[in-house]
N, CA, C and O atoms as a Tripos MOL2 file, in Angstrom:
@<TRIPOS>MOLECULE
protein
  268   267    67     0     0
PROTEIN
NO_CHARGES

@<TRIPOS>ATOM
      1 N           1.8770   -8.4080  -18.5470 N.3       1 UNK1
      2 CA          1.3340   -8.3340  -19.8790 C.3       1 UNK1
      3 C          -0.0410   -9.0080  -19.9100 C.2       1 UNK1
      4 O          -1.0290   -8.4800  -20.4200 O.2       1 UNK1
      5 N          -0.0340   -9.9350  -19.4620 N.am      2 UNK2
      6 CA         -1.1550  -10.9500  -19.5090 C.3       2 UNK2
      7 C          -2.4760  -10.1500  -18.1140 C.2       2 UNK2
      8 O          -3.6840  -10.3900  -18.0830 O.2       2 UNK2
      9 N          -1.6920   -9.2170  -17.1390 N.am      3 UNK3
     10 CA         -2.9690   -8.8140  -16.6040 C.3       3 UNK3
     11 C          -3.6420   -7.2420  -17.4390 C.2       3 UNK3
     12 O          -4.6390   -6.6060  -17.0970 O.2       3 UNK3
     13 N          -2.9630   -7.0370  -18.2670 N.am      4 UNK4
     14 CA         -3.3860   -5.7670  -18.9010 C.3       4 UNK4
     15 C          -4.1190   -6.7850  -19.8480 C.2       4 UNK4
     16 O          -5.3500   -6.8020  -19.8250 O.2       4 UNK4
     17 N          -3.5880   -7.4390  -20.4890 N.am      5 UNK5
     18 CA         -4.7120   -7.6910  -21.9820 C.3       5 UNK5
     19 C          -6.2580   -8.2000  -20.9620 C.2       5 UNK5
     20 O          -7.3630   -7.7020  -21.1720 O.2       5 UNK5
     21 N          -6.0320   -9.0850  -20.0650 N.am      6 UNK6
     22 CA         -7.5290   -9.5920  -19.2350 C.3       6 UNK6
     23 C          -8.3500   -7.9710  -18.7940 C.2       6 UNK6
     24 O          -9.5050   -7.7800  -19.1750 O.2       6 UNK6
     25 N          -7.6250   -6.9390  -18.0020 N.am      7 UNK7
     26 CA         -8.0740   -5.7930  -17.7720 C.3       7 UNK7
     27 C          -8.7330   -5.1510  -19.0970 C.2       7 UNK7
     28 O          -9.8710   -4.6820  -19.0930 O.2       7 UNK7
     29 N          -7.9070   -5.1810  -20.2130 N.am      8 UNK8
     30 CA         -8.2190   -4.0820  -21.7090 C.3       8 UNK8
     31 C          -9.8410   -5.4460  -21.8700 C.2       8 UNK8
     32 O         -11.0150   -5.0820  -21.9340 O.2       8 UNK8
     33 N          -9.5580   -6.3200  -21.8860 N.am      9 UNK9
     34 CA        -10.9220   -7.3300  -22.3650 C.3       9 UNK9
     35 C         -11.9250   -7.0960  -21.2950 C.2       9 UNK9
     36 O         -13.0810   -7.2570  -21.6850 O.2       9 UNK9
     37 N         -11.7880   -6.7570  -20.0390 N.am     10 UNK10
     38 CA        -13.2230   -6.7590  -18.9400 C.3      10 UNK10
     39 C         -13.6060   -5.6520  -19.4900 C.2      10 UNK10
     40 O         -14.5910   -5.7110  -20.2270 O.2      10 UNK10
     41 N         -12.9170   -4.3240  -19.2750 N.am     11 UNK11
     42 CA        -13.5410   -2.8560  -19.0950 C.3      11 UNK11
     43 C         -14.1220   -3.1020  -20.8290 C.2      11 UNK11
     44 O         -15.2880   -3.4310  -21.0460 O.2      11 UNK11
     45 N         -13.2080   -2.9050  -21.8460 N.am     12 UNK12
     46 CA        -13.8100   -2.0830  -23.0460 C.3      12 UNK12
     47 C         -14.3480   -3.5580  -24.2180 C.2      12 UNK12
     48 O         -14.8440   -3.4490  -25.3390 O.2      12 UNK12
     49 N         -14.0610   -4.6880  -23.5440 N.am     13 UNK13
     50 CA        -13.9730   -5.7970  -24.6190 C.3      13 UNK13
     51 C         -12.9020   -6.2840  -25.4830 C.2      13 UNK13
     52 O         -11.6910   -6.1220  -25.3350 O.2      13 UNK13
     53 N         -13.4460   -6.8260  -26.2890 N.am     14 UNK14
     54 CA        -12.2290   -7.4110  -27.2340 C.3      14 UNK14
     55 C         -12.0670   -6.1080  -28.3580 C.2      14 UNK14
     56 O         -11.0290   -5.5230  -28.6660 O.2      14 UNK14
     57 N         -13.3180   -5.8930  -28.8050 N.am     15 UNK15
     58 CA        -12.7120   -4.2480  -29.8180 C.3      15 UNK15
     59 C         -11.7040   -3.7150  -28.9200 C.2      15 UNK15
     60 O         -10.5910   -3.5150  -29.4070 O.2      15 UNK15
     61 N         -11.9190   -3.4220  -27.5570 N.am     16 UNK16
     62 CA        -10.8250   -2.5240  -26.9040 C.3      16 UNK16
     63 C          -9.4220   -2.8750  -27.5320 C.2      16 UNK16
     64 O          -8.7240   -1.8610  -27.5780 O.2      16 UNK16
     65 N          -8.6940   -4.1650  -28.1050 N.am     17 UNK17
     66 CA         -8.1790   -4.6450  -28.2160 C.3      17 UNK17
     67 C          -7.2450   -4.2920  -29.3730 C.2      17 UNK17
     68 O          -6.1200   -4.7390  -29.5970 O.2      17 UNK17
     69 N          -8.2070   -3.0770  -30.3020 N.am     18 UNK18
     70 CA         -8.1640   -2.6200  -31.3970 C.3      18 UNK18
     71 C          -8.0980   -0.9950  -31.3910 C.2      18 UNK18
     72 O          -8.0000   -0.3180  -32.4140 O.2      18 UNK18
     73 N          -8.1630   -0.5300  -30.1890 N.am     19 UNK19
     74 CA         -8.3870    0.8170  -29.8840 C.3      19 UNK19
     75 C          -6.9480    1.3060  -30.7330 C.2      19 UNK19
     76 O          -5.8730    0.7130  -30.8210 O.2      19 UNK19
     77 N          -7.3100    2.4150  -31.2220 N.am     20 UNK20
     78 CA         -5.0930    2.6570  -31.7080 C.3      20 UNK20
     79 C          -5.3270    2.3230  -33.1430 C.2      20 UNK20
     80 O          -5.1650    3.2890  -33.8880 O.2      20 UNK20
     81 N          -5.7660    0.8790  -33.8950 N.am     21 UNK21
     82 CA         -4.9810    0.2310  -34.8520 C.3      21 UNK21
     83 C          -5.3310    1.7980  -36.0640 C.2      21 UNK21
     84 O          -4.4380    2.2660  -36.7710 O.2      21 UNK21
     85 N          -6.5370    2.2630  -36.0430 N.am     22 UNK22
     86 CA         -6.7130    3.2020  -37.2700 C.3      22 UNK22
     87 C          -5.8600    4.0500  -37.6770 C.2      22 UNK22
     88 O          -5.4470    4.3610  -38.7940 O.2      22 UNK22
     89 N          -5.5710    4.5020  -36.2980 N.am     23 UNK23
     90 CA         -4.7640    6.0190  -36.2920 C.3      23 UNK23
     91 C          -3.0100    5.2230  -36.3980 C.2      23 UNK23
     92 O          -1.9580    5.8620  -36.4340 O.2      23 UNK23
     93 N          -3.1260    3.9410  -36.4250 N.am     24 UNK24
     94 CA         -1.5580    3.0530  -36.3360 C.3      24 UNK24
     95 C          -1.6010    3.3370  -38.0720 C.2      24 UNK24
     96 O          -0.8430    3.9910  -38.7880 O.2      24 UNK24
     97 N          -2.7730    2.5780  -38.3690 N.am     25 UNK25
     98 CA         -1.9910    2.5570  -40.2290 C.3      25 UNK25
     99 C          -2.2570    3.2580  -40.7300 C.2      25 UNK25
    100 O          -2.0090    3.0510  -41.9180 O.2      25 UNK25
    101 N          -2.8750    4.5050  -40.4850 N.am     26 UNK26
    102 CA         -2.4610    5.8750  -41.2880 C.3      26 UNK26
    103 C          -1.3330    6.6260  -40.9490 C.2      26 UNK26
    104 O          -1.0800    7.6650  -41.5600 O.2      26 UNK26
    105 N          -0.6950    6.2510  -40.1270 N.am     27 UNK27
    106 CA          0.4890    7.2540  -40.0970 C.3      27 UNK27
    107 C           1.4700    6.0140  -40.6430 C.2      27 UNK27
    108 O           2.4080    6.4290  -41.3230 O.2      27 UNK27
    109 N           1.4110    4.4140  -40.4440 N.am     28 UNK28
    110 CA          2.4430    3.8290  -41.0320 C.3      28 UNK28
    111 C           2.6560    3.4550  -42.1240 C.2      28 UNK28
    112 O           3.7640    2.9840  -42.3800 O.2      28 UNK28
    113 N           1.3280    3.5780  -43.4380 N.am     29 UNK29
    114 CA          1.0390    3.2350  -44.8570 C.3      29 UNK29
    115 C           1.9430    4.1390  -45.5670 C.2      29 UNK29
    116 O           2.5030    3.6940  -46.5690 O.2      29 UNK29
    117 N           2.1720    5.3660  -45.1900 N.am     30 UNK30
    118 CA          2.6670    6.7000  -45.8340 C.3      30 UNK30
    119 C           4.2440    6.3610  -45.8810 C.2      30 UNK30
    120 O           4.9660    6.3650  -46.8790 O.2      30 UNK30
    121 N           4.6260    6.0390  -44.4220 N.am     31 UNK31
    122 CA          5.7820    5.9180  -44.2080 C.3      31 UNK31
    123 C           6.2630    4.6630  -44.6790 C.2      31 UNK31
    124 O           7.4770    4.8390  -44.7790 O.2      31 UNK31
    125 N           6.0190    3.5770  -45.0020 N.am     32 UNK32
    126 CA          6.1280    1.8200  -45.4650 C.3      32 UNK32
    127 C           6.3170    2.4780  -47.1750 C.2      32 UNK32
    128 O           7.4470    2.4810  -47.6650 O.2      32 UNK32
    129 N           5.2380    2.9570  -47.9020 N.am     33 UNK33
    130 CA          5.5080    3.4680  -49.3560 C.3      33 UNK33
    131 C           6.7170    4.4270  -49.4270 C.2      33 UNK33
    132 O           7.5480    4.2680  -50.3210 O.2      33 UNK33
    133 N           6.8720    5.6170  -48.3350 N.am     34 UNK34
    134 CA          7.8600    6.1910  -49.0100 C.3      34 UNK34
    135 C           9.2400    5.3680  -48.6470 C.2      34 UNK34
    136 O          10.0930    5.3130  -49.5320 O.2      34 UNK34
    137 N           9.4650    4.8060  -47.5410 N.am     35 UNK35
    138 CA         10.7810    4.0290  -47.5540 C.3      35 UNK35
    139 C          10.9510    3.2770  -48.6500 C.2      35 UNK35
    140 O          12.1400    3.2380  -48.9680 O.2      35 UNK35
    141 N          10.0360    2.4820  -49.5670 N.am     36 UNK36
    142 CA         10.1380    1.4890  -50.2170 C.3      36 UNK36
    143 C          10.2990    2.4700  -51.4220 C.2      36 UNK36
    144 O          11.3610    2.1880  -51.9760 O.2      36 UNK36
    145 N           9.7760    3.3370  -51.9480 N.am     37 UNK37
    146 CA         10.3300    4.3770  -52.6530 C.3      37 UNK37
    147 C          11.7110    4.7290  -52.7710 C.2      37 UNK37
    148 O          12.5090    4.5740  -53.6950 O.2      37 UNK37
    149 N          11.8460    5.3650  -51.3410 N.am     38 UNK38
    150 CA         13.0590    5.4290  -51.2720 C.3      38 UNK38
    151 C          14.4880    4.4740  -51.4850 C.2      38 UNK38
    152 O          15.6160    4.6270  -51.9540 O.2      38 UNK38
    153 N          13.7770    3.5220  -50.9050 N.am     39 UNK39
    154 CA         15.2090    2.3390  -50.8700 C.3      39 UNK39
    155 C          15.1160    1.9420  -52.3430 C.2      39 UNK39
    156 O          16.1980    1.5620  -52.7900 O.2      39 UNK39
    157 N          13.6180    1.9280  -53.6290 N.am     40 UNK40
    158 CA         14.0550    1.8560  -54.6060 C.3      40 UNK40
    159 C          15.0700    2.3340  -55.6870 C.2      40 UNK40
    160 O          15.8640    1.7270  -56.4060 O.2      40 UNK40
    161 N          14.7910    3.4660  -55.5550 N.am     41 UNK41
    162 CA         15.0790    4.7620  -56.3190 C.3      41 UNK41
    163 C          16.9870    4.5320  -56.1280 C.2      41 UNK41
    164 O          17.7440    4.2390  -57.0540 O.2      41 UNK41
    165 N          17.4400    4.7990  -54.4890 N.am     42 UNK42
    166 CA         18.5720    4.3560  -54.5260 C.3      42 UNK42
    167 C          19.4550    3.2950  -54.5920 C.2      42 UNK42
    168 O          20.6830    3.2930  -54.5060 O.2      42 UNK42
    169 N          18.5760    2.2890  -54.7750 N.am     43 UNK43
    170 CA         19.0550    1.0880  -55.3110 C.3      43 UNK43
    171 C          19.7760    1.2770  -56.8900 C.2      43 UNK43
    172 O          20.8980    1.2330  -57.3940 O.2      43 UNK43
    173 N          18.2910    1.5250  -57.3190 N.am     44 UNK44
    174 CA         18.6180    2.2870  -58.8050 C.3      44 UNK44
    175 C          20.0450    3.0410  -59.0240 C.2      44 UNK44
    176 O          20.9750    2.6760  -59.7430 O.2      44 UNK44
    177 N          19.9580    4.1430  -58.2380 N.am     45 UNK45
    178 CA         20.8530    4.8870  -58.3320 C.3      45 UNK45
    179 C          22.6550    4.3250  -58.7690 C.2      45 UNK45
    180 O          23.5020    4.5090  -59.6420 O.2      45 UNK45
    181 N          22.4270    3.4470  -57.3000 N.am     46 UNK46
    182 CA         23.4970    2.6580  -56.8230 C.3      46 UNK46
    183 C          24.2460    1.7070  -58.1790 C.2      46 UNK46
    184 O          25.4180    1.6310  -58.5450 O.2      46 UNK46
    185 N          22.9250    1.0280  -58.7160 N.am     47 UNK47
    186 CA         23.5540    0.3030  -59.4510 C.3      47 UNK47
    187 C          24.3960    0.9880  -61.0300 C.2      47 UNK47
    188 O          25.3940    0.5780  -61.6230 O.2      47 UNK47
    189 N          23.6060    1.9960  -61.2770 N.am     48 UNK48
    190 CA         24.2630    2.8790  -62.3220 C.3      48 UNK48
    191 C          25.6500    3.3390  -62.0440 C.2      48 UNK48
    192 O          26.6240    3.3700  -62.7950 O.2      48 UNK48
    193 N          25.5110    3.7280  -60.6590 N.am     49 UNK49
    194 CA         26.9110    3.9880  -60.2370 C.3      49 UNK49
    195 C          27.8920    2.9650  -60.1320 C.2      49 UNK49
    196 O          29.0200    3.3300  -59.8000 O.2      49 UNK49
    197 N          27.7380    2.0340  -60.2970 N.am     50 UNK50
    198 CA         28.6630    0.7050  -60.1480 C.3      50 UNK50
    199 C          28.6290    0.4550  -61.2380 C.2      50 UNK50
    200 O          29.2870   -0.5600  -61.0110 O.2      50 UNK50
    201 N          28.4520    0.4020  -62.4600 N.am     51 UNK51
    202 CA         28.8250    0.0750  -63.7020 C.3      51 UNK51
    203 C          29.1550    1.3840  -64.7900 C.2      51 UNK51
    204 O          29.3980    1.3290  -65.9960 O.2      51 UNK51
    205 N          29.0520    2.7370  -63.7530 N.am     52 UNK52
    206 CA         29.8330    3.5590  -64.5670 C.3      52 UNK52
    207 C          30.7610    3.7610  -64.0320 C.2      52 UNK52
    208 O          31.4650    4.4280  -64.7890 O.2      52 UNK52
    209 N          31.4820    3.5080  -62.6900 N.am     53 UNK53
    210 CA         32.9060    4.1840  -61.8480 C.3      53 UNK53
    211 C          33.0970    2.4940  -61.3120 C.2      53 UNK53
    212 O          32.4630    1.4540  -61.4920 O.2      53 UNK53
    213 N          34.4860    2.9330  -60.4750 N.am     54 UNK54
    214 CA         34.8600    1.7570  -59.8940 C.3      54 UNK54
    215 C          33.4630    1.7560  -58.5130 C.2      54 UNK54
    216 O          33.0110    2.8310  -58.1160 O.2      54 UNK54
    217 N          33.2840    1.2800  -58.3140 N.am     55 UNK55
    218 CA         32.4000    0.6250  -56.8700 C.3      55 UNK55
    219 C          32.9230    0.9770  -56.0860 C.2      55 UNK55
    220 O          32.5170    2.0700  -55.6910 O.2      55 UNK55
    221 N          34.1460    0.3670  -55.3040 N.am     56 UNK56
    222 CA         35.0960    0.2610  -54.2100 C.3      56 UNK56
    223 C          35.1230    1.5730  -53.9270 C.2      56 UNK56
    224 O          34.7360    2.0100  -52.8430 O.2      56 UNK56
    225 N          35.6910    2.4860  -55.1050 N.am     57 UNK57
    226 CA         35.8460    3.9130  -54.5040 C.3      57 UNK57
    227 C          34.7940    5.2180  -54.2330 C.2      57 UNK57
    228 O          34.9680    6.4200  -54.0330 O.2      57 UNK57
    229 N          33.7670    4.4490  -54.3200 N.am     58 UNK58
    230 CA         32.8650    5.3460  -54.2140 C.3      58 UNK58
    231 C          32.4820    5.3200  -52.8950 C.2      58 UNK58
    232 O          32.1280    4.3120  -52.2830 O.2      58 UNK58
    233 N          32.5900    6.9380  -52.2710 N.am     59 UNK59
    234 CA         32.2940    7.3040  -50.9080 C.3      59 UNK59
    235 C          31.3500    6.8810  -50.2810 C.2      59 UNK59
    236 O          31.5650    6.3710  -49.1810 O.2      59 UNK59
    237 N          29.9010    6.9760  -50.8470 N.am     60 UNK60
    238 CA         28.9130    6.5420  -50.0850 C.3      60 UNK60
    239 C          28.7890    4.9940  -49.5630 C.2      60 UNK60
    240 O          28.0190    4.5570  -48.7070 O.2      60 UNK60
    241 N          29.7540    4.3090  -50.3160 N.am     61 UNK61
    242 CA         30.0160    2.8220  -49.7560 C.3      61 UNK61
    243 C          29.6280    2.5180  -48.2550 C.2      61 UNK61
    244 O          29.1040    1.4780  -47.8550 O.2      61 UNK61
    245 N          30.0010    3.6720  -47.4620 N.am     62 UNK62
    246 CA         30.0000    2.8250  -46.0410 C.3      62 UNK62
    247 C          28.5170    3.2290  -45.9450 C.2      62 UNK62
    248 O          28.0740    2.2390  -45.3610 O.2      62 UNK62
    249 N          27.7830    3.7950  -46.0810 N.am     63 UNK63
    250 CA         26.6380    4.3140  -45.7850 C.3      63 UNK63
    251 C          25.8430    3.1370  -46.3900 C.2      63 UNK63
    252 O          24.7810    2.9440  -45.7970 O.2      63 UNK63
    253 N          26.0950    2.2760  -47.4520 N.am     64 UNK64
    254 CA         25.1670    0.8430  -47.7500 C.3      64 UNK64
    255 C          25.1240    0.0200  -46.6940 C.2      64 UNK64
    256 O          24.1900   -0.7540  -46.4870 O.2      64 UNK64
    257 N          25.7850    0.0990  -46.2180 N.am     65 UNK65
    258 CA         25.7550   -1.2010  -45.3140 C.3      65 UNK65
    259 C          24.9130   -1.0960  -43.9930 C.2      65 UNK65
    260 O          24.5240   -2.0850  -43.3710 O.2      65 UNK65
    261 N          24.6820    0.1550  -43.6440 N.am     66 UNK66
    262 CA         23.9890    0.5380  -42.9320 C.3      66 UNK66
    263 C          22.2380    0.5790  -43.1580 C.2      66 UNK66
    264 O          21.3690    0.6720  -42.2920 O.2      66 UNK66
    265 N          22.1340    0.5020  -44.2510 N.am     67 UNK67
    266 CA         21.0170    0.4890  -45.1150 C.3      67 UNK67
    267 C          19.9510   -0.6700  -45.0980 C.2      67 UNK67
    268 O          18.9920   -0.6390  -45.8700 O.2      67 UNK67
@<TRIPOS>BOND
     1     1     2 1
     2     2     3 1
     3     3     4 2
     4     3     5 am
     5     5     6 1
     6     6     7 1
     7     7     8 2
     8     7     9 am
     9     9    10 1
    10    10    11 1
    11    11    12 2
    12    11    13 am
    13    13    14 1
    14    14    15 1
    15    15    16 2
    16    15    17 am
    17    17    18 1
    18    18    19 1
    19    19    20 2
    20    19    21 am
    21    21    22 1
    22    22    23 1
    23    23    24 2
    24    23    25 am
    25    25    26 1
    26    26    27 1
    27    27    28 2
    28    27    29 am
    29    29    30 1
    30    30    31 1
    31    31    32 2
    32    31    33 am
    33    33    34 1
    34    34    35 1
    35    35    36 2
    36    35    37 am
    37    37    38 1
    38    38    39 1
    39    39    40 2
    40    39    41 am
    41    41    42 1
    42    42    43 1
    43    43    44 2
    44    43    45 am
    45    45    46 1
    46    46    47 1
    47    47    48 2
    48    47    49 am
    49    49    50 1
    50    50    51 1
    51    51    52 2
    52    51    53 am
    53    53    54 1
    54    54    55 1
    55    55    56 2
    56    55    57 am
    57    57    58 1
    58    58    59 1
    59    59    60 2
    60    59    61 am
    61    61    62 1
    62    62    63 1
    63    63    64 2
    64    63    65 am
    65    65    66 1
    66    66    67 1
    67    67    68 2
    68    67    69 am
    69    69    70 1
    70    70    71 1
    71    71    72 2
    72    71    73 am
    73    73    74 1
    74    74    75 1
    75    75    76 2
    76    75    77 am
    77    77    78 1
    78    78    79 1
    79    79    80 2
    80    79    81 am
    81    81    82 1
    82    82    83 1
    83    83    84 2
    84    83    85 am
    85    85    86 1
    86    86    87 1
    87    87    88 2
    88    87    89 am
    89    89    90 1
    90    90    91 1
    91    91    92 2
    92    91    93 am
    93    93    94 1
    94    94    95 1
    95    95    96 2
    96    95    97 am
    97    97    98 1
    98    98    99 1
    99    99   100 2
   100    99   101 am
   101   101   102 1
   102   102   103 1
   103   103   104 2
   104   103   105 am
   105   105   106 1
   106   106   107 1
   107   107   108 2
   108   107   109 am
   109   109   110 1
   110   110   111 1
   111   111   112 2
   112   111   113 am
   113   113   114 1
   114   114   115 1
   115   115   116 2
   116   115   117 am
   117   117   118 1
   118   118   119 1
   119   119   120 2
   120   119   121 am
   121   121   122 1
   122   122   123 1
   123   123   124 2
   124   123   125 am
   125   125   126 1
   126   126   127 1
   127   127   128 2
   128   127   129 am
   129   129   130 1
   130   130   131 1
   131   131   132 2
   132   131   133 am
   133   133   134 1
   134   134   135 1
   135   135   136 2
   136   135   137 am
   137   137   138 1
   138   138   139 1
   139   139   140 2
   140   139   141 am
   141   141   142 1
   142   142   143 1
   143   143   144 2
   144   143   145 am
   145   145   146 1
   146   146   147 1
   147   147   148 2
   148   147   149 am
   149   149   150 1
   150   150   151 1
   151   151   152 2
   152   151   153 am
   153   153   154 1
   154   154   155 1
   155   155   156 2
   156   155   157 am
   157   157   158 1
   158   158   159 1
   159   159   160 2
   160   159   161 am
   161   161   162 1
   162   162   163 1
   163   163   164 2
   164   163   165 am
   165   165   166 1
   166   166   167 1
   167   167   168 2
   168   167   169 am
   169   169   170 1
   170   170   171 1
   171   171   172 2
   172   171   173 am
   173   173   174 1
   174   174   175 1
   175   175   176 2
   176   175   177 am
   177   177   178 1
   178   178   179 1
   179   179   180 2
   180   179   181 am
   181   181   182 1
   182   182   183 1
   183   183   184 2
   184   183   185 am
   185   185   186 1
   186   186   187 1
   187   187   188 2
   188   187   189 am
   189   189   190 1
   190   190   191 1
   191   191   192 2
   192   191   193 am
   193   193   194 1
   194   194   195 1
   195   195   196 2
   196   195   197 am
   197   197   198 1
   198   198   199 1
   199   199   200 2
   200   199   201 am
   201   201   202 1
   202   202   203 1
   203   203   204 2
   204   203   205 am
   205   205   206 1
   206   206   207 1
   207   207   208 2
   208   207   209 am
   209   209   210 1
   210   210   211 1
   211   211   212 2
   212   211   213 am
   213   213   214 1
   214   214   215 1
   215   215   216 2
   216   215   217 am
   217   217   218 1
   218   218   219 1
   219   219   220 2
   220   219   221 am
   221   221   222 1
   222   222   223 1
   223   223   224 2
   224   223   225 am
   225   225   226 1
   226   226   227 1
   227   227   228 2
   228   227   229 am
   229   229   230 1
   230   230   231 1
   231   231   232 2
   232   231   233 am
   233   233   234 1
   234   234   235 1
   235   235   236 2
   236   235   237 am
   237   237   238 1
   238   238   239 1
   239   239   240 2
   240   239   241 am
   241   241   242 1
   242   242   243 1
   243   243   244 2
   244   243   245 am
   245   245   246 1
   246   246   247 1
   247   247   248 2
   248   247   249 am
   249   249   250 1
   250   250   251 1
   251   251   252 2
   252   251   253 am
   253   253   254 1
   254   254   255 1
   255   255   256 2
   256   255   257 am
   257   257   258 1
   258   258   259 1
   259   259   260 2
   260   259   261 am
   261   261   262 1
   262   262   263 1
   263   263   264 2
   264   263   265 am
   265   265   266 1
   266   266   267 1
   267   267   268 2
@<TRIPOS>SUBSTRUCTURE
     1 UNK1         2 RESIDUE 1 A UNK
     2 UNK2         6 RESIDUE 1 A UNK
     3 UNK3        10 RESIDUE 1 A UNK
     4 UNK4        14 RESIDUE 1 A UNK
     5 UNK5        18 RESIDUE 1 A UNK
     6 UNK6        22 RESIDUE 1 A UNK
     7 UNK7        26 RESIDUE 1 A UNK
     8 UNK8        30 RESIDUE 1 A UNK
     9 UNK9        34 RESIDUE 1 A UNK
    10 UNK10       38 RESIDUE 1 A UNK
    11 UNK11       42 RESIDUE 1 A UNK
    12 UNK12       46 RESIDUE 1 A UNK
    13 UNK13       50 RESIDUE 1 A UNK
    14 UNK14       54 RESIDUE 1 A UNK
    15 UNK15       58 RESIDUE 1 A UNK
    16 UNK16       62 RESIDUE 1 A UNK
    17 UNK17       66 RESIDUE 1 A UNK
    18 UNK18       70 RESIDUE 1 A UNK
    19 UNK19       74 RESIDUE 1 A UNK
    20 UNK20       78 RESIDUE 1 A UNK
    21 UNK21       82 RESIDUE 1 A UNK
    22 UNK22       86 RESIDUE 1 A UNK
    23 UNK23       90 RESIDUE 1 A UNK
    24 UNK24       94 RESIDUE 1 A UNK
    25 UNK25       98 RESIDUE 1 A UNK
    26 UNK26      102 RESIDUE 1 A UNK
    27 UNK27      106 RESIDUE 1 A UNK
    28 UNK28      110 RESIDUE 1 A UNK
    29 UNK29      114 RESIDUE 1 A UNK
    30 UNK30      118 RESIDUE 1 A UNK
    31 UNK31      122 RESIDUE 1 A UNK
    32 UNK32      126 RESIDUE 1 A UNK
    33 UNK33      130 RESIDUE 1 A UNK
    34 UNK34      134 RESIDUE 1 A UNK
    35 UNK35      138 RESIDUE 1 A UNK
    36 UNK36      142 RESIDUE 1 A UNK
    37 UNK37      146 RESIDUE 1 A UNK
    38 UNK38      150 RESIDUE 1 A UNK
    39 UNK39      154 RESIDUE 1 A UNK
    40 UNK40      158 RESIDUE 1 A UNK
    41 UNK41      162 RESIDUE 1 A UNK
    42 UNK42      166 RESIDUE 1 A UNK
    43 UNK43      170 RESIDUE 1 A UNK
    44 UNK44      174 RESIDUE 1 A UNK
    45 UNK45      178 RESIDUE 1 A UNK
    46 UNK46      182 RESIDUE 1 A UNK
    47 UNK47      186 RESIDUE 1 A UNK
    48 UNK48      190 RESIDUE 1 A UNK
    49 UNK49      194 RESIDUE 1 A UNK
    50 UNK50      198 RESIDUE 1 A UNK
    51 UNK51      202 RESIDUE 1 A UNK
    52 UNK52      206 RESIDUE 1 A UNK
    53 UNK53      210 RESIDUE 1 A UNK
    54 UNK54      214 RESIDUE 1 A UNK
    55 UNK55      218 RESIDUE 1 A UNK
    56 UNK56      222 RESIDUE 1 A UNK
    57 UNK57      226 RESIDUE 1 A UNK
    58 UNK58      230 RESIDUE 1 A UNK
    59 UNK59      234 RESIDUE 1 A UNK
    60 UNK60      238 RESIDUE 1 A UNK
    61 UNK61      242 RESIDUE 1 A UNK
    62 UNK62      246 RESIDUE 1 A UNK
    63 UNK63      250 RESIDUE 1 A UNK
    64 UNK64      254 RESIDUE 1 A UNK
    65 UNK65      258 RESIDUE 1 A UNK
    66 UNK66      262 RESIDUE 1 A UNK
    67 UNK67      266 RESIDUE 1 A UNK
């Protein structure tokens, strides 16, 4: 590990160091909002469903925990 980062710093510098990050947080900004979307929304969901039915018996139960 330590002879690649000295190699990435001789040849291209310390920017080299950064090569990647642009094209990193445009594909991970999209995906970070919609999970957080997502995990809102069914949170939401979730909780409506627990104060209109029993909880316990509701199927998707095992699938929270995984969550």
């Amino acid at each position: 590990m330590r002879s690649a980062l000295v190699d990435i710093v001789q040849t291209r510098g310390v920017r080299g160091l950064y090569a990647g990050l642009t094209p990193t947080l445009v594909e991970i900004i999209p995906y970070a909002g919609l999970q957080f979307g997502s995990y809102d929304t069914f949170k939401r969901s979730m909780m409506v469903t627990k104060l209109n039915s029993q909880f316990y018996m509701y199927p998707p139960m095992i699938w929270r925990g995984s969550i």
